[in-house]
C-alpha positions as semicolon CSV with decimal commas, in nm:
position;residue;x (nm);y (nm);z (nm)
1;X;-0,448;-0,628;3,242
2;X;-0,598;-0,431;3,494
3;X;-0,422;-0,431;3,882
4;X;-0,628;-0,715;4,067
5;X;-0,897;-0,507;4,230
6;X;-0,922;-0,178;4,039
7;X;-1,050;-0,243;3,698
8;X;-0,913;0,045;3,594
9;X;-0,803;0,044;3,223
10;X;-0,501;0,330;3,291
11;X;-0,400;0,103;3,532
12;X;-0,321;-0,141;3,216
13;X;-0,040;0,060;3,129
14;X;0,187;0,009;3,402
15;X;0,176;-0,389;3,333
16;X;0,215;-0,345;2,959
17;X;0,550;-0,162;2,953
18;X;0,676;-0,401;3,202
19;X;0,584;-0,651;2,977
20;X;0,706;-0,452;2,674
21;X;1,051;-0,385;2,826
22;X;1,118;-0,789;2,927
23;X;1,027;-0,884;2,577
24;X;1,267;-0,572;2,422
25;X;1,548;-0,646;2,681
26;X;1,571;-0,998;2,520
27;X;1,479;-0,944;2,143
28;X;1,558;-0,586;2,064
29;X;1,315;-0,371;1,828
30;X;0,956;-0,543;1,878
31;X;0,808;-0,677;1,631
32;X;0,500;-0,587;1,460
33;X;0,321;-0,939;1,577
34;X;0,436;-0,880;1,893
35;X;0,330;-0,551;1,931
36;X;-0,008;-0,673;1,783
37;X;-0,036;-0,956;2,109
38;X;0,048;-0,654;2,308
39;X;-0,192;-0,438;2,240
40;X;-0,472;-0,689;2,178
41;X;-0,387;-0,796;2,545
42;X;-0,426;-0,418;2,622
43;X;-0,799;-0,395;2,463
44;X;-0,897;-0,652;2,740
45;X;-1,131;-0,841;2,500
46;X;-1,282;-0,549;2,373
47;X;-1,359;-0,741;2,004
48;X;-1,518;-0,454;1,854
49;X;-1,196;-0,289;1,914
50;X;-0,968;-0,542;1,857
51;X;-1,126;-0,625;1,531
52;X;-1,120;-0,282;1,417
53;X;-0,773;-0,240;1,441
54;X;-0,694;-0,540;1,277
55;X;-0,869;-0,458;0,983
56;X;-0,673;-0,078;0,964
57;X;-0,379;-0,239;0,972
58;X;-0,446;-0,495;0,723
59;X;-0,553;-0,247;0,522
60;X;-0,259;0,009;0,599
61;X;-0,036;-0,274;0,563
62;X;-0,167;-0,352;0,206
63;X;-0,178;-0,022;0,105
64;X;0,159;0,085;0,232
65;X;0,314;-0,253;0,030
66;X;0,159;-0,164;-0,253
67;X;0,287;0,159;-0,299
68;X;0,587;0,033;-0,244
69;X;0,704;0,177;0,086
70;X;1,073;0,168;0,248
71;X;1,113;-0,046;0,513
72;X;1,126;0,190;0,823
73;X;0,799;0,365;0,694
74;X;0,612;0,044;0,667
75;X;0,708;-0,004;0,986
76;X;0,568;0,340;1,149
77;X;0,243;0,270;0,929
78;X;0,207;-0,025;1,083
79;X;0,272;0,046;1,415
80;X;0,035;0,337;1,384
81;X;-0,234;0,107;1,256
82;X;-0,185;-0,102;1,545
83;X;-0,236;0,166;1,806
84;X;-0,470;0,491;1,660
85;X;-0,729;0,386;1,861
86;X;-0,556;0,325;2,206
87;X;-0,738;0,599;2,370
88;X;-1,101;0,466;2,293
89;X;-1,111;0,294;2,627
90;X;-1,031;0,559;2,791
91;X;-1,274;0,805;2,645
92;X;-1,528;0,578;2,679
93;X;-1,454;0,582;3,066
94;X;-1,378;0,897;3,125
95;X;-1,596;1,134;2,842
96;X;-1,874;0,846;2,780
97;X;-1,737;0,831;2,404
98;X;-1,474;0,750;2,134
99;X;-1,503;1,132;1,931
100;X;-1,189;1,186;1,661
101;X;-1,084;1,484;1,886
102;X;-1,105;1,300;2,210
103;X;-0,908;1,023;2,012
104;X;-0,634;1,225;1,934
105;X;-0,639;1,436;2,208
106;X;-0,588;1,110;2,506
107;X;-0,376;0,899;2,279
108;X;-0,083;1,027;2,225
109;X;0,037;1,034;2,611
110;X;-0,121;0,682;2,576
111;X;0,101;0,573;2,250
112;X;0,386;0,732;2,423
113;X;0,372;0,508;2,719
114;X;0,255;0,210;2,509
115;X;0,567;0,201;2,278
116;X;0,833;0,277;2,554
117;X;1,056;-0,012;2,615
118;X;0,950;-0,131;2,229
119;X;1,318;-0,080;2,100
120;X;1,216;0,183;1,809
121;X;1,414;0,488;1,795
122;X;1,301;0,845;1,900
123;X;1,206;0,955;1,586
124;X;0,999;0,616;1,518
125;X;0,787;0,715;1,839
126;X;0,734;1,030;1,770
127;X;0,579;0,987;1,447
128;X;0,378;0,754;1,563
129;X;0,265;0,957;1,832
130;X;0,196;1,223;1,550
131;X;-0,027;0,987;1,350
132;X;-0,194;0,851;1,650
133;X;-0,338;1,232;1,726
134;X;-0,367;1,313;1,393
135;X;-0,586;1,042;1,247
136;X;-0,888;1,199;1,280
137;X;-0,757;1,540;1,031
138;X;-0,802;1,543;0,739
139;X;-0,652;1,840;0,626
140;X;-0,240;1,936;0,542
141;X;-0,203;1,580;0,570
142;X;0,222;1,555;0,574
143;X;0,333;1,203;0,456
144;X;0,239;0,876;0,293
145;X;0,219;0,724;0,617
146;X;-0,014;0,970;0,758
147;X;-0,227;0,957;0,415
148;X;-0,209;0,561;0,390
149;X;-0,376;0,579;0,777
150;X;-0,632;0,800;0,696
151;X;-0,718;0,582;0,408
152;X;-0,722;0,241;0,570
153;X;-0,920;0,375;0,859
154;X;-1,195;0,500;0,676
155;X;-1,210;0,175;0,485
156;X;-1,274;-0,018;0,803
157;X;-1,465;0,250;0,940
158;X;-1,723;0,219;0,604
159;X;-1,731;-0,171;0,570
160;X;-1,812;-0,139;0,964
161;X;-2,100;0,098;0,925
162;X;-2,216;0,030;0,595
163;X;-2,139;0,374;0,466
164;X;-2,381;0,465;0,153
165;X;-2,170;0,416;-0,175
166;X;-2,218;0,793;-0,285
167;X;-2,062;0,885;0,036
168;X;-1,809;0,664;-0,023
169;X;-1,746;0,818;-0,333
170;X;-1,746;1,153;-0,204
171;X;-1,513;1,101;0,072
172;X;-1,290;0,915;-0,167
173;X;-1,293;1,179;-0,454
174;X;-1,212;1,447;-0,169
175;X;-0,971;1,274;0,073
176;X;-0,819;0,926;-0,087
177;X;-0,478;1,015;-0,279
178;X;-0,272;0,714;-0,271
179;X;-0,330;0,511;-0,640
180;X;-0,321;0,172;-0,385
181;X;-0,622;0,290;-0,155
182;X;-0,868;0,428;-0,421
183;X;-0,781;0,088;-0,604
184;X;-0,846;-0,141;-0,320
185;X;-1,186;0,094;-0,130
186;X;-1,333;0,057;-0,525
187;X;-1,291;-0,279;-0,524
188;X;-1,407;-0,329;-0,195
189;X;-1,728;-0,141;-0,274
190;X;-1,770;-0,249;-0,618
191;X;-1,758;0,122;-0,710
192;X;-1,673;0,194;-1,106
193;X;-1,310;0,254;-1,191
């Protein structure tokens, strides 16, 4: 939440790791429900937001499970799902919009200071960090966590917008690798197998 007075979302940050690093002091490595509360309470009842990252990381989540991830790399995914969009507040207040580039660009710094206190290793962070500002690329794409993101987020993204089905199609034929997230964006779009 915003300091009383300046309604400044960057301000949110400050109260969030506090937050973060009480919870983490107590119970370790945060969970992935309780970094969910956290960063809905961060979104300030932005639903549009809030309900988009939900559905990525539904969708990450079941992808990821289905192709049968280990443990720690669910974990990233998820935690990535959670918080790729961080930054759109921001850009929205400080460039007037949410572009990929501006995305990627504002939210790792943001992710950084978001999962501090969170209990996850180093390494855990920085990949994170490294899907957070490199959702929006599409190209030399390095992991199945990074490919499962890319995948769930377009699905929300199209089932938000109503993408055409041929352009569905195409983006699928050109950018979906994972046998789990063709499977599950057909079915969702009633495309042929």
């Amino acid at each position: 939440m915003p300091s009383e007075g300046s309604g400044s979302f960057v301000d949110t940050s400050v109260d969030i790791v506090s937050k973060m690093e009480k919870q983490t002091d107590m119970q370790g490595k945060m969970t992935i429900v309780e970094m969910m509360q956290e960063i809905i309470d961060y979104s300030e009842g932005n639903i549009h937001d809030i309900d988009h990252f939900i559905r990525v990381w539904a969708y990450a989540k079941t992808i990821g499970e289905m192709e049968g991830l280990d443990e720690k790399t669910q974990f990233v995914l998820e935690a990535a799902a959670i918080t790729h969009d961080i930054a759109c507040p921001l850009c929205r207040e400080k460039y007037g919009n949410t572009g990929g580039r501006l995305q990627e660009k504002e939210g790792v710094p943001l992710t950084e200071e978001f999962l501090s206190g969170s209990g996850m290793s180093e390494d855990e962070v920085e990949r994170v960090k490294y899907l957070v500002g490199h959702h929006h690329t599409y190209k030399d794409i390095d992991g199945i966590d990074y490919q499962i993101l890319v995948e769930a987020d377009y699905i929300a993204n199209a089932t938000e917008n109503g993408y055409a089905p041929k352009d569905v199609c195409l983006f699928m034929d050109m950018f979906f690798k994972t046998e789990a997230g063709r499977k599950l964006l057909k079915s969702i779009f009633g495309l042929a197998e």
